[in-house]
C-alpha positions, 0 to 999 in steps of 0.5 A: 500500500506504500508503493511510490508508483501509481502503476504498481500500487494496489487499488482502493477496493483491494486495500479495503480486501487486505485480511488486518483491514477486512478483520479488524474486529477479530484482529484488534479485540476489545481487550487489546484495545483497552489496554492500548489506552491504558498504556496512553494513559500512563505515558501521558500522566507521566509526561505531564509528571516530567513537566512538572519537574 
């Protein structure tokens, strides 16, 4: 999908076809997500810690 090229690049209706876009639900679970705020919680109140300092 990150091909310079025009010619060589996928088209739109293929990239939506890819099995990580078409799957997203099954792929990325609620779980997994909950915890990737959780983590962008902790950094964020640790950088506003730092700022602090």
């Amino acid at each position: 999908m990150l091909t310079v090229n025009p010619k060589k690049r996928i088209t739109a209706d293929q990239a939506l076809k890819v099995p990580w876009i078409c799957n997203r639900e099954r792929v990325a679970s609620v779980m997994h997500r909950q915890d990737t705020v959780d983590c962008l919680k902790k950094f964020n109140a640790r950088r506003k810690l730092k700022v602090c300092f």
